[in-house]
N, C-alpha and C positions, 0 to 999 in steps of 0.2 A: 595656625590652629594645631600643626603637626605638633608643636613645641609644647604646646599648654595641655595635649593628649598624654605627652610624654610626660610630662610632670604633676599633673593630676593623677596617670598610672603611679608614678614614684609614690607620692604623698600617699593613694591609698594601700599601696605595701605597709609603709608603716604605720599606717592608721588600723586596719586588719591583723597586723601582728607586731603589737607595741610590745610584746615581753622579748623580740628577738635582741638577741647579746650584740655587743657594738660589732664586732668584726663582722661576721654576717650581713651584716648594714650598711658597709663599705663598701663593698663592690654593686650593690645597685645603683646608689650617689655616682660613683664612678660611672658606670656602665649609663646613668641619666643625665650627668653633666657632660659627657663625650656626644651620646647621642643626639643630643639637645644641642652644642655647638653646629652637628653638620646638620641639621635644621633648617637652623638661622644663616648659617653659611648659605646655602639653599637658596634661603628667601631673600637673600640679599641683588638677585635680581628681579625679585617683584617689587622692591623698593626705591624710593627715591630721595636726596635732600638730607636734613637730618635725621630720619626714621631708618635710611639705611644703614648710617653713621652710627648709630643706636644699635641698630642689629649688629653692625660688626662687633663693639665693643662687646654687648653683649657676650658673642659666639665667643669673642677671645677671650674674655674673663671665666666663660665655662668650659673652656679647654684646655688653660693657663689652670683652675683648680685643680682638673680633674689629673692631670701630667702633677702637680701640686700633692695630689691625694698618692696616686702609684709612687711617685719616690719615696713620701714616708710612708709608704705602707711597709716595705721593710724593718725600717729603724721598729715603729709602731710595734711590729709582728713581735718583734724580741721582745719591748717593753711587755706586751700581755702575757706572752707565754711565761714572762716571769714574775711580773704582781700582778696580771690581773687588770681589767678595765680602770685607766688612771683619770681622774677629774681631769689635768691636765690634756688629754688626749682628747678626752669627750668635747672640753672647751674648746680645744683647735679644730674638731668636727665643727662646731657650730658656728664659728668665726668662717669658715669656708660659705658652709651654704648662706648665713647673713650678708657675704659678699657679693655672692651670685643673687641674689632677694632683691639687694638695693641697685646692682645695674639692671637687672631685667623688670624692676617696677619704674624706673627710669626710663627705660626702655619701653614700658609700656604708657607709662605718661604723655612721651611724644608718640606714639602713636595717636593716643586718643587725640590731641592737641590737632595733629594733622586731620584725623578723620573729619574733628568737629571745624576744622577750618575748609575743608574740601564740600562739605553738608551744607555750607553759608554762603 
């Protein structure tokens, strides 16, 4: 629950303030792919089977971004401060969190899978 707090907070950041510029918008992704790893870290003692297997991969794929997102946020920084917000940059934004989308909706798939087999 902690995890889906955390990212329903993210989502409405930029739902409330869709005009904010890319940079500014980086360090919250970060700051909600980091936090969101030690979460699931967390809950991977209330887990069992493949649901925990799922959370791990999970946690490691959004702490693997988020370390992903802080190295180039360097190179990044140079790129803007000299053209300006590049397609190219915005697309490697999106490719990140699509990454993180499809293991944690995987992740939430075996969960349900489990619940609904544990319910019967």
């Amino acid at each position: 629950m902690a995890a889906g707090i955390v990212t329903a907070l993210a989502g409405l950041l930029f739902v409330l303030n869709p005009e904010t510029h890319f940079f500014p918008s980086v360090w919250p992704i970060i700051g909600w792919l980091l936090l969101r790893s030690l979460i699931l870290v967390g809950a991977l003692t209330e887990t069992r089977d493949s649901v925990r297997t799922w959370t791990a991969v999970s946690a490691g794929m959004d702490f693997l971004l988020a370390v992903l997102l802080i190295a180039g946020l360097s190179i990044s920084t140079i790129v803007i401060s000299l053209f300006g917000p590049t397609r190219e940059l915005i697309a490697s934004l999106a490719w990140f969190l699509a990454a993180s989308f499809v293991v944690n909706g995987l992740m939430l798939l075996e969960v349900a899978s489990c619940e609904r087999e544990s319910a019967a």
